[in-house]
C-alpha positions as CSV (number, residue, x, y, z in Angstrom):
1,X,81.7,1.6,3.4
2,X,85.3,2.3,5.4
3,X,88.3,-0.1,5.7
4,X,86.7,0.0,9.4
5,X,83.5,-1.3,8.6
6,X,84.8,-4.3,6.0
7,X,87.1,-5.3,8.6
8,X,84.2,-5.5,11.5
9,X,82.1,-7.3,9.4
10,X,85.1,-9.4,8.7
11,X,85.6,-10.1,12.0
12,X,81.7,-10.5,13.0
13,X,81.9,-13.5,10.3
14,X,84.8,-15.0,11.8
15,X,82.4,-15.0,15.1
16,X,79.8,-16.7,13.5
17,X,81.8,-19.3,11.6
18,X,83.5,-19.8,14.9
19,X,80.1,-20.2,17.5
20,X,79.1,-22.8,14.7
21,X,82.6,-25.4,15.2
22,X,82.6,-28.0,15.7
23,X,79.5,-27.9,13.5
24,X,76.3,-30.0,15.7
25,X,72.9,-30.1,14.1
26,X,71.9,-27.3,15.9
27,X,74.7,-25.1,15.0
28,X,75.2,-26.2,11.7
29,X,73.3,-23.2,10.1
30,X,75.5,-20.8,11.5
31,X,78.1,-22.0,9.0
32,X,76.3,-20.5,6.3
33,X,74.7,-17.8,7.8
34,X,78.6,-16.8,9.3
35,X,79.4,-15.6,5.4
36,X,77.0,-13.6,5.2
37,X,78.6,-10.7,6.8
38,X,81.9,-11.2,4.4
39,X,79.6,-11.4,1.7
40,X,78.5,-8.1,2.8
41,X,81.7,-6.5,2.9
42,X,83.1,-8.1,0.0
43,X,80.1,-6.5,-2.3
44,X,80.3,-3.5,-0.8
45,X,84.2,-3.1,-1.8
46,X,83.0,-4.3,-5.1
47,X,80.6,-1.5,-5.5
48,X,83.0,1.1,-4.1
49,X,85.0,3.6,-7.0
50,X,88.4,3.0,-4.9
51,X,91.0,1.5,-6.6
52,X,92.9,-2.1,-5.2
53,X,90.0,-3.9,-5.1
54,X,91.2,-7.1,-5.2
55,X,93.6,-6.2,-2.3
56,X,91.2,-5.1,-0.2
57,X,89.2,-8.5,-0.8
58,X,91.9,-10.1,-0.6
59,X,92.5,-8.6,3.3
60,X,89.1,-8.2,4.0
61,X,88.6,-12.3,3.7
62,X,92.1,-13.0,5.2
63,X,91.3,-11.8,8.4
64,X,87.9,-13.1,8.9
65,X,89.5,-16.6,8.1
66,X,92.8,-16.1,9.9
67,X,90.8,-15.4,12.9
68,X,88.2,-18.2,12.2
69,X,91.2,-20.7,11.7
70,X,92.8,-19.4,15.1
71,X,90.0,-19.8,16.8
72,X,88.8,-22.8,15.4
73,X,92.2,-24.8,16.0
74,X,92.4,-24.3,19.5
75,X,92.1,-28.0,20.5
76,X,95.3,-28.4,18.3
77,X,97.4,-26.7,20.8
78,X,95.5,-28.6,23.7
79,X,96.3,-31.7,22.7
80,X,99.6,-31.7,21.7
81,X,100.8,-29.7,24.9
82,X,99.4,-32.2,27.3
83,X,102.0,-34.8,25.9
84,X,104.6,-31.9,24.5
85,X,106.3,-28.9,25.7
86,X,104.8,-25.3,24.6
87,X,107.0,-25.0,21.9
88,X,106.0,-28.1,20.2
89,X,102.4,-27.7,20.8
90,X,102.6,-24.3,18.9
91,X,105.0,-24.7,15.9
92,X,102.2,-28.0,15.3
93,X,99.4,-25.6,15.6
94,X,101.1,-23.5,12.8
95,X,100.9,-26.6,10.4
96,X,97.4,-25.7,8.9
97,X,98.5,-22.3,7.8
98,X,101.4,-23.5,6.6
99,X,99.1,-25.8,3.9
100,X,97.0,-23.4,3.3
101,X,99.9,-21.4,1.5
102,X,100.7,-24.7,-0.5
């Protein structure tokens, strides 16, 4: 499987996870099912003779939740501008990727 393909499936999860928040008993399922795209790709760089594995895990999974995250923190930005300017509203949208490299 190509960089290509590992990053599409990456993204495809991303999607899923995405379509499922905020998670409502109907969408709920979609949480699980959303990883299994990134499982996908992640076995398939396992199972592949190139070398950097771990990097390319590594990036594969970064992007799908990087984009996830984005997408998922939206209202973040919402609220915070209607009471703030833009700047504020974004550098407070930055705070949960700046915990999640605690």
């Amino acid at each position: 499987m190509t960089n290509k393909q590992t990053y599409l499936l990456a993204l495809l999860s991303a999607f899923l996870l995405w379509l499922a928040w905020p998670p409502i008993p109907f969408t709920t399922p979609l949480l699980f099912i959303g990883l299994v795209p990134l499982l996908i790709a992640v076995n398939a760089i396992k199972n592949d003779s190139r070398l950097e594995k771990g990097t390319r895990i590594f990036r594969t999974a970064a992007l799908a939740f990087l984009v996830w995250n984005t997408a998922s923190i939206y209202w973040v930005y919402n609220a915070v501008s209607a009471y703030n300017n833009v700047i504020v509203a974004f550098l407070v949208s930055l705070i949960p990727f700046g915990l999640g490299h605690c």
